[in-house]
C-alpha positions as CSV (number, residue, x, y, z in Angstrom):
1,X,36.5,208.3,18.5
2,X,33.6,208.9,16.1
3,X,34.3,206.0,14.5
4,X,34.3,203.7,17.5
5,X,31.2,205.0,18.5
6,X,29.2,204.9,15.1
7,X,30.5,200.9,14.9
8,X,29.4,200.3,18.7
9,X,25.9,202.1,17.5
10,X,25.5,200.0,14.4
11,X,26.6,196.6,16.3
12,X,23.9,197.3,19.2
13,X,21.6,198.1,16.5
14,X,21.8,194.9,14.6
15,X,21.9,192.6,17.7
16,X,18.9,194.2,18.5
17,X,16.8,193.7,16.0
18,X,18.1,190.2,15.7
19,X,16.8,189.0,19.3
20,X,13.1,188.2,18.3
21,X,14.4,185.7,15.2
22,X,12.7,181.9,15.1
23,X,15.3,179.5,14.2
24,X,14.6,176.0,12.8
25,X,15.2,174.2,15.9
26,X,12.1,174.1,18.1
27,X,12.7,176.0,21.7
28,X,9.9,175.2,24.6
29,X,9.5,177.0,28.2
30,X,7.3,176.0,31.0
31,X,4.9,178.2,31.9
32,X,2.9,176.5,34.5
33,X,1.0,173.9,36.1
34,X,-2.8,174.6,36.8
35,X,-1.9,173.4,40.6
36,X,1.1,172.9,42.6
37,X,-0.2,169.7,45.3
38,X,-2.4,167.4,43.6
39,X,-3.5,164.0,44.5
40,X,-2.8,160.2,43.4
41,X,-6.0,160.2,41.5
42,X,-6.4,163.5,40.0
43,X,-5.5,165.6,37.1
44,X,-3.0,168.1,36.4
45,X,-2.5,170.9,33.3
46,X,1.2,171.7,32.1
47,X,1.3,174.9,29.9
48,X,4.1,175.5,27.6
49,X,5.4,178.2,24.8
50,X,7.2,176.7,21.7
51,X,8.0,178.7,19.2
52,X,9.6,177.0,15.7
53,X,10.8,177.8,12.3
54,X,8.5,175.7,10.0
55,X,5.9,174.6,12.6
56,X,6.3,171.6,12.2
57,X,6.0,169.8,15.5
58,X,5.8,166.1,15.8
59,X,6.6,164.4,19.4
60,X,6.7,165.3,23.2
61,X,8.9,163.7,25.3
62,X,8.8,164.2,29.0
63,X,11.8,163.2,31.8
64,X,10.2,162.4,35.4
65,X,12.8,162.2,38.9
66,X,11.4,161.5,41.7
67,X,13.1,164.2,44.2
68,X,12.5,162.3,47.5
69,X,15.5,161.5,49.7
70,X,14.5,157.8,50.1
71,X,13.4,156.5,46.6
72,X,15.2,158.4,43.8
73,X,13.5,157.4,40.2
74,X,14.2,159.0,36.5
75,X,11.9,157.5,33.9
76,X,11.8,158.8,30.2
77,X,9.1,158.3,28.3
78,X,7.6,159.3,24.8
79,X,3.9,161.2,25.9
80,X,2.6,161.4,22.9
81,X,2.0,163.3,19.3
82,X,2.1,167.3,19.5
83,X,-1.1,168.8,18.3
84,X,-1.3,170.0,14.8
85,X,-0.7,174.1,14.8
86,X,-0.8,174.2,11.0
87,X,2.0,177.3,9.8
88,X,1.9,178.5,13.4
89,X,5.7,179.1,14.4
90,X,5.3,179.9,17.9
91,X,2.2,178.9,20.5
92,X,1.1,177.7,23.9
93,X,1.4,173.8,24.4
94,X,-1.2,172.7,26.9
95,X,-0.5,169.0,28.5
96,X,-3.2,167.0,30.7
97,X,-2.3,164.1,32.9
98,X,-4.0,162.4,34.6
99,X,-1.5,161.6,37.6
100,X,-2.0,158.0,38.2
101,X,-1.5,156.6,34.5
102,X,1.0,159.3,33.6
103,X,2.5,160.4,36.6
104,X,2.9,157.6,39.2
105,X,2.9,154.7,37.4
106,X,5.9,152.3,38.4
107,X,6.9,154.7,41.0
108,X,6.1,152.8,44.4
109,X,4.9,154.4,47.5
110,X,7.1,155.7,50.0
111,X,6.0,154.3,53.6
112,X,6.7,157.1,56.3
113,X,9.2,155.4,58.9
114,X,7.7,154.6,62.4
115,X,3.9,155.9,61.3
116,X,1.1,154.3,63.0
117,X,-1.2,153.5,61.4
118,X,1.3,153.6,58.2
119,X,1.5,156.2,56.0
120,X,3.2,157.2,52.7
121,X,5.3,160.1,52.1
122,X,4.0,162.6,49.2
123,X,6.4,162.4,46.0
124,X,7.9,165.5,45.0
125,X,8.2,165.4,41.1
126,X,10.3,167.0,38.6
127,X,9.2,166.7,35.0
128,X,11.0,168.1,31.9
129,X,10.2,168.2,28.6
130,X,11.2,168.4,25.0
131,X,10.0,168.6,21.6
132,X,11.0,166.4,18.2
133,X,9.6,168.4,15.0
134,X,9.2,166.2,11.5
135,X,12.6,167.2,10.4
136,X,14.2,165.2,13.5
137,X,15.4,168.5,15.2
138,X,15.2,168.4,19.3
139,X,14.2,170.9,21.5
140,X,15.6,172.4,24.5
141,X,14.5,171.0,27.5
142,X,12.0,172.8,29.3
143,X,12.0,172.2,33.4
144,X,8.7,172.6,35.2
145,X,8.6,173.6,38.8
146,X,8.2,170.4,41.0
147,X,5.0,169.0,41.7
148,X,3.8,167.5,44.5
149,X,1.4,164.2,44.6
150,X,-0.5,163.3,47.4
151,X,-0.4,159.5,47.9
């Protein structure tokens, strides 16, 4: 019995002082955007943590789906080159758009049925993102809370 509980000791022990390890692949997790509603011709922050082995960041990718009932729309798209963080293995990633280039671009505007004079419906957007480093490893994909733009 002694022996069973040393071994469970020992294995709780090691798993727990594995748990704050970087590995090579980069990881990335959405913190937050600076506003929840914004509109067509504004600007939003995203703020991410990556942490990754060698630091070596390279590209940002970024998935947007347009969550409305009527007018459904994934577009992927390469945003742009990370920033430089030198030897830095983990950090905070923060992204501005400016909604009308990077946002809404080829998404058209949904008219609200029966509105007089006519309106459009405010696009509820779901972005995720992900990470390339130098040596070609991929992130996970990080999903930010849906954003709403005011058309």
């Amino acid at each position: 019995m002694k022996r069973i509980f040393v071994f469970c000791a020992l294995a709780l022990f090691i798993i727990a002082c594995d748990k704050d390890k970087v590995e090579s692949n980069p990881h990335l997790k959405f913190k937050s955007f600076n506003t929840d509603v914004v509109e067509a011709n504004g600007f939003v922050r995203a703020t991410l943590d990556f942490t990754d082995q060698e630091g070596d960041l390279d590209s940002i990718f970024i998935t947007r789906q347009r969550l409305n009932r009527r007018g459904p729309s994934y577009f992927n798209y390469f945003y742009g080159q990370a920033p430089e963080f030198g030897e830095q293995n983990r950090g905070e990633l923060q992204i501005d758009f400016e909604v009308a280039k990077d946002l809404i671009f080829g998404l058209p505007a949904i008219n609200v049925p029966g509105s007089n004079p006519p309106r459009n419906e405010p696009d509820t957007l779901q972005l995720r993102f992900y990470l390339k480093d130098k040596d070609g490893h991929t992130s996970d994909t990080a999903v930010a809370s849906p954003l709403i733009v005011i058309r």
